[in-house]
N, C-alpha and C positions, 0 to 999 in steps of 0.2 A: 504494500500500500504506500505509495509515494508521501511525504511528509507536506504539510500545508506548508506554502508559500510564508505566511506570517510565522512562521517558526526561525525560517534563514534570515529574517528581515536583523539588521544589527540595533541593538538595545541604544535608543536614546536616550534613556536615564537609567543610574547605576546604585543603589542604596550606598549607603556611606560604606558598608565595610566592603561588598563587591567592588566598590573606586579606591579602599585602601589598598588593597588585596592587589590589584591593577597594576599600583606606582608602586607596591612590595612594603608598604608603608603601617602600621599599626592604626587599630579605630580611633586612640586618643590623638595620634595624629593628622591625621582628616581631622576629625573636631576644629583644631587650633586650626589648621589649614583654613579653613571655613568658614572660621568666626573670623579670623582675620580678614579675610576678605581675598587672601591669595586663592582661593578655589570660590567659585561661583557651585549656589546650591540651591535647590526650590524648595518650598513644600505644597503638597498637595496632602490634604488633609491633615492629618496627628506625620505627617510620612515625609523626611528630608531625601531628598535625592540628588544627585551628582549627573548634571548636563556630560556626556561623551566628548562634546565639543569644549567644556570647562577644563578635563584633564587636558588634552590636546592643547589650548590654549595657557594653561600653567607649566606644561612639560615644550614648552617654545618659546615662553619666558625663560625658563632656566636656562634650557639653549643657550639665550640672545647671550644673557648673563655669564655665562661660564666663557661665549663667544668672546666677550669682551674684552 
């Protein structure tokens, strides 16, 4: 039985410890990450979640930075 289409679709939002888990990073650190404002977060409901394009965009910061 072939697998639905929305299954391969790639995940736009990632719960905090799946985006720690990501950068190899521990949950208390997300947190800080977060609060500080160096990772962008949403909530949707009681539920914080991690934009795909928010990692991407803090791991090209570090980049630039380390570039420098």
């Amino acid at each position: 039985m072939p697998t639905p289409t929305h299954d391969r679709a790639p995940r736009l939002l990632l719960s905090v410890e799946d985006a720690a888990a990501r950068l190899d990073i521990g949950r208390t650190t997300m947190f800080a990450l977060i609060k500080s404002g160096e990772i962008a977060s949403v909530r949707i409901g009681r539920l914080r979640r991690v934009p795909m394009d928010a990692l991407r965009a803090y791991l090209r910061r570090l980049a630039e930075q380390h570039a420098a």
